[in-house]
N, C-alpha and C positions, 0 to 999 in steps of 0.2 A: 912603467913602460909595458909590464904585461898584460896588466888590462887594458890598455889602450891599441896597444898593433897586434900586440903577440896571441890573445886572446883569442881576440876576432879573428885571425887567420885560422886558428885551432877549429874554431866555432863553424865555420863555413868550412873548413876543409872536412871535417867530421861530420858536419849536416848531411854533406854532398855524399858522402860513404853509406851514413846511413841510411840514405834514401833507397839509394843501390842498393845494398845488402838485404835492409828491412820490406822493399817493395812488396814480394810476395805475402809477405804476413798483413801485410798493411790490404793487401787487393784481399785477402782473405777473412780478415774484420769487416770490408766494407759489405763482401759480398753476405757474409750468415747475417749481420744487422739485419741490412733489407729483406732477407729471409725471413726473419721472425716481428720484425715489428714495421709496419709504414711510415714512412717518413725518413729525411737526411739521414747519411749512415755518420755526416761530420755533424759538430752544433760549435758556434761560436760565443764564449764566453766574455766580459769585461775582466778584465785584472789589471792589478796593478805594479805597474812595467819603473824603470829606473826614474829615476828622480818623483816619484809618485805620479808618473805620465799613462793614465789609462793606457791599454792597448788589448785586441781583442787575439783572447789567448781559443787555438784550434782543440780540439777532441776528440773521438768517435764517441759514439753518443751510446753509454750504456745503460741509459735512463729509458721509459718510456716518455713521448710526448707530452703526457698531459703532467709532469713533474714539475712542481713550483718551481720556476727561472729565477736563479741568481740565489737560491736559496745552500748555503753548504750543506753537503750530507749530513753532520754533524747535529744540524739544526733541523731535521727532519721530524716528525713524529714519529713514523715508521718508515724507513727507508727503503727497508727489506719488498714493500710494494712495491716502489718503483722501480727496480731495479731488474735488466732484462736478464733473462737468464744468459745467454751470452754475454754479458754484459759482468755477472759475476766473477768468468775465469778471466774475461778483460782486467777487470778493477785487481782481481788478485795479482797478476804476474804484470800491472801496471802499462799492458796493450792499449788501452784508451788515451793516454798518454802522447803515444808516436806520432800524431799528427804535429806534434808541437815541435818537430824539426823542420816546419814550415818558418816557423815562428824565428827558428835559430838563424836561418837562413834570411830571412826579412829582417833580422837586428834587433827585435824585442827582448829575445834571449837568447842565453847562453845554455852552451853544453851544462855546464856546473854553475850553484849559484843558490841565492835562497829563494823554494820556492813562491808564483806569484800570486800575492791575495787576495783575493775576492775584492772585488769593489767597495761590497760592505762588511768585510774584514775590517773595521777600524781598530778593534781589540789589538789586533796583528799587526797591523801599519803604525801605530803607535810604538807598542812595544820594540818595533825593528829601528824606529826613528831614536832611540837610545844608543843605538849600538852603530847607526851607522848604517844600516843593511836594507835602506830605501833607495842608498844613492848610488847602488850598482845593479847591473844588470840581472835579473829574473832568471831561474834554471831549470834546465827539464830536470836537472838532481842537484840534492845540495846536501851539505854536512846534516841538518836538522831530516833528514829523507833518510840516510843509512846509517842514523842515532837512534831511529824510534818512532819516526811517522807520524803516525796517528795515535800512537798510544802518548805522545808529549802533551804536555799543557801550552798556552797560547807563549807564556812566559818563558820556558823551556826551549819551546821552540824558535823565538826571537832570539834568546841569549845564543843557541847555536849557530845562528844565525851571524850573533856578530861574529864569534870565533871565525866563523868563513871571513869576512872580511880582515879579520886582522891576519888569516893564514894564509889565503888568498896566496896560490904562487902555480908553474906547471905541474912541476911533484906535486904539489896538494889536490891539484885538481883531475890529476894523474891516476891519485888513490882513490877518490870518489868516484869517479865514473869506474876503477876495476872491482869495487865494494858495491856499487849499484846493480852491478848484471847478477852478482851473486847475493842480495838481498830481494833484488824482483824474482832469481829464481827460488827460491824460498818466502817467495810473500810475506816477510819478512814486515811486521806494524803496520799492516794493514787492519784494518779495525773498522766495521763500516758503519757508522753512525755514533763513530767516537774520537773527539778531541783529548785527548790524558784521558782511555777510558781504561787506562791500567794502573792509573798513579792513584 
């Protein structure tokens, strides 16, 4: 019952706050982008949404333009090129991120959830399809996000992934989101051009 009504009322009631609240920081991303680099201050990405239903996840674009499309950082050779300089304290403290309470608010996601993967993340859609954790909703934060980030392996990450689904409740998803403000303010696994690059 509470991923089906309870959720979703959470999910838009919270989208709708943080729009409010968040605006200025959001008109403040968009404006320094445009400042230092030409082109969109947003970019639109493929991932993949609940029942493995693509759907086109929002961003601010910390990248420059000429970045390989649909490639993970992970899989970069050097990523540290592309990367704008505003675009670094973005990625740290997890600002590039905020557009995706468009996304919560269209229904592709959820406040809380396991993050959504790359189109050609099949490593990752696989391994989540063991546990369960393709056949719910996508999050801006989720259990495997303020366990480890990016320093997890594909495997790590899927496995926490199910743990979400099997704990899945408000209280649980209560303490994610009050664990997420306090690991994006301590950039907390972020790791740039590292999947388990600590393990």
């Amino acid at each position: 019952m509470y991923r089906h009504f309870f959720k979703r009322l959470c999910d838009v009631v919270l989208g709708l706050l943080g729009l409010v609240v968040l605006f200025p920081v959001m008109l403040a991303c968009i404006i320094i982008i445009k400042c230092e680099d030409r082109g969109p201050a947003f970019f639109r990405q493929k991932r993949i949404g609940r029942h493995k239903v693509p759907f086109s996840m929002y961003k601010f674009r910390s990248m420059r333009m000429d970045t390989p499309h649909d490639t993970p950082t992970h899989l970069l050779a050097n990523p540290e090129q592309y990367i704008l300089k505003c675009g670094r304290w973005m990625r740290k403290y997890s600002l590039d991120e905020l557009p995706q309470i468009l996304n919560i608010l269209k229904g592709d996601m959820s406040v809380v959830g396991p993050r959504p993967a790359l189109w050609n993340q099949y490593d990752l859609v696989a391994e989540r399809e063991k546990y369960g954790a393709n056949d719910i909703r996508p999050g801006l934060t989720g259990w495997a996000q303020i366990n480890g980030r990016d320093e997890l392996s594909i495997e790590e990450k899927a496995k926490l992934d199910g743990d979400y689904v099997r704990l899945e409740g408000f209280a649980f998803d209560a303490m994610c989101v009050f664990r997420t403000v306090f690991s994006a303010a301590r950039h907390e696994g972020v790791i740039e051009g590292g999947t388990g690059a600590m393990r």
